[in-house]
Phi, psi and omega in degrees: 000131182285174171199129154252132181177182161255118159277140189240116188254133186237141190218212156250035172229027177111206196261114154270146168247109141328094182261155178219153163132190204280152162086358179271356182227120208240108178246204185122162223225154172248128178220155196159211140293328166235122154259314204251152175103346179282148201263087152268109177251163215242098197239125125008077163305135191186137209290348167256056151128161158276155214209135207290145197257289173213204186213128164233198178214127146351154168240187208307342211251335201096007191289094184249169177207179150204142163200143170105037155312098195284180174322105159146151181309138173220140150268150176248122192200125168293106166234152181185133190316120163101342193215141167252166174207164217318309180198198172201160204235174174217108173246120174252141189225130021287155192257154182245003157211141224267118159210126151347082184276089191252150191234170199215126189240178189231147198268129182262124174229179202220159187251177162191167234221138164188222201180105168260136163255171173102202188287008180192147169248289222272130170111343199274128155338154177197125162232157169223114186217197212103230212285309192235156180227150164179186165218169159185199197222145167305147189258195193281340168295334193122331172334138167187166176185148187256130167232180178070035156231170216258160151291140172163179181252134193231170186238155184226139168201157191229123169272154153174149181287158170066359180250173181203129176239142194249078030288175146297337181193162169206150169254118196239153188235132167238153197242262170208038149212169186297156189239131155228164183054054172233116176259170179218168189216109192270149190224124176311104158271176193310180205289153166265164139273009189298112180076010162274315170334108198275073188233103171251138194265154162288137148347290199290336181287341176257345167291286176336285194290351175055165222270342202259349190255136187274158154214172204258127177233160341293148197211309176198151166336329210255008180278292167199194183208160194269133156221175171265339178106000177329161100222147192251357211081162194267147198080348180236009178306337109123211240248136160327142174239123183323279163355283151317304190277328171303341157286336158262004153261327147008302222233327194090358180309327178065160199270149201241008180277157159293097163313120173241121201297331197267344154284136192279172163251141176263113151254197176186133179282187171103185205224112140254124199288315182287328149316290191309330176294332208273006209234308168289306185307313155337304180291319159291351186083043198030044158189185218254339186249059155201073201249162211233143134291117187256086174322140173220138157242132202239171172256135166250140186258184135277098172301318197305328201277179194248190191056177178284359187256130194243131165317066196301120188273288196186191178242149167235138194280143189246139163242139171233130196249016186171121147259095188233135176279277183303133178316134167210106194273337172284001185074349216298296190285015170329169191267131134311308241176140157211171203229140165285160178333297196274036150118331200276169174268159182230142196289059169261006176271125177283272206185080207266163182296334190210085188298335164266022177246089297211321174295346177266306192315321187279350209252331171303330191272335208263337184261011190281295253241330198058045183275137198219153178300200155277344182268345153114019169269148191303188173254133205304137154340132190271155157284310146212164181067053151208155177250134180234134191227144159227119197309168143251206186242033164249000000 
């Protein structure tokens, strides 16, 4: 048997009323991105406004309730910082059919937005991290964006092999609204050298000499050796061509064939002289005061063997830090100054006793770089004809 009626409830702030009987208690459950902890309250309806009744909070499963409704229209609204949810409901109680008002929440996030310009848009990394991590790629405008994040602060940077960006990074704080126009500005770096060298490095030089000591090529048999980059298959890859490797540095364009580690290389010993010039002009950018450290990844051969088709091993990352062609017995063009690829300056000079003596200027840069001969003496001024590169150890 049921009971309808009014509790007249007394406390201390006076009289309160219980209404109890069927059709008086108003539930239902929150699910979403969030259930516990969400706020659901009870308004009145009233012609100067609606007007707050009560307040409860969700449990742990998302789960609420009320009971013990007098008479009369309520709005029902879910509420919680960071989030919507689904609807709201208009409940007249007594209700004359009993149902479950459940809400569905959504997590609210706000983007940010921005745009690379410069020598290249489309394809450039966007990574983001701090409060949230994610990534993404540029559209073809330059265009990109994050959306769905909570306030809080993050970090942004834009990649691409061969760019350098401008900022480097940016830092962003969202408070509770969307960021927009955080841009970047891509800058090409200077020509690579990557596969333009017609240069395969030895094995046995980098086993010996271990990976961290620069050397001079051509400098002995077992340093490296000239290619064109051929292969015909093993044993028939046949002899470098002088020719050949002048085409590919001409221009500084480098070589775009595809290597296959299972296939010999064709190489040769002796000095082409004219590669080496096409090779110094590169390595300066064309002209004698913007000379680069040039990252390269070069093929390590097998030296040991005999004839011109060589065991292609495997590859190795290179610096190549000092190019020289024309005879200079005086040191005179010894290095002043050098730039990391992309341009910035870079510190290889201490404090040699005499900046303008061109035998300190050299013997300071030969010991920043540890360029040491095959015999294990530092490495000599070139007179000409020489290259000096220092491997790493990957």
């Amino acid at each position: 048997m049921g009971f309808t009626g009014t509790f007249n409830i007394h406390d201390n702030s006076g009289i309160g009323q219980f209404f109890c009987g069927p059709g008086r208690e108003i539930y239902g459950n929150v699910s979403g991105d969030i259930q516990a902890g969400v706020n659901v309250s009870i308004y009145r309806a009233n012609c100067g406004g609606d007007i707050l009744e009560v307040t409860t909070t969700t449990n742990s499963e998302g789960y609420y309730s009320f009971g013990g409704l007098e008479d009369g229209r309520y709005l029902l609204v879910a509420e919680k910082t960071d989030y919507s949810f689904s609807s709201c409901y208009w409940v007249d109680i007594p209700q004359t059919e009993i149902q479950s008002y459940d809400f569905i929440s959504s997590l609210i996030g706000y983007g940010i937005s921005g745009k690379v310009s410069g020598d290249v848009q489309e394809g450039v990394t966007i990574t983001l991290s701090g409060d949230s991590s994610a990534t993404t790629t540029t559209a073809s405008d330059g265009s990109y964006s994050f959306t769905g994040l909570l306030p809080g602060r993050y970090t942004l940077t834009a990649s691409m092999s061969d760019y350098i960006f401008d900022p480097e990074s940016a830092g962003i704080t969202i408070a509770d609204v969307d960021i927009t126009g955080v841009d970047f500005t891509a800058v090409e770096t200077a020509q690579s050298f990557m596969d333009i060298m017609p240069i395969a490095i030895c094995y046995r030089s980098l086993v010996d000499d271990r990976c961290n000591i620069g050397r001079m090529f051509p400098d002995h048999d077992q340093t490296a050796r000239w290619t064109d980059f051929t292969q015909q298959g093993t044993g028939g890859c046949g002899t470098a061509s002088q020719g050949t490797a002048e085409d590919l540095v001409e221009t500084c364009s480098g070589n775009h064939t595809i290597l296959d580690s299972e296939k010999d290389l064709s190489t040769t010993n002796g000095s082409w002289v004219s590669v080496f010039q096409s090779i110094e002009d590169c390595f300066f950018g064309g002209g004698p005061g913007t000379p680069r450290v040039q990252p390269v990844t070069q093929p390590i051969i097998d030296c040991e063997a005999s004839g011109n088709c060589r065991d292609l091993k495997a590859f190795v990352n290179v610096d190549i830090v000092w190019v020289k062609f024309a005879h200079d017995p005086q040191y005179d063009n010894a290095p002043f100054e050098l730039y990391n690829a992309d341009g910035s300056d870079y510190e290889w000079q201490s404090d040699p006793a005499d900046f303008d003596n061109g035998t300190a200027r050299w013997n300071d840069f030969a010991d920043h770089f540890n360029l040491q001969d095959h015999y294990g003496d530092q490495a000599e001024y070139p007179g000409s004809n020489k290259i000096y590169f220092k491997p790493s150890c990957d």
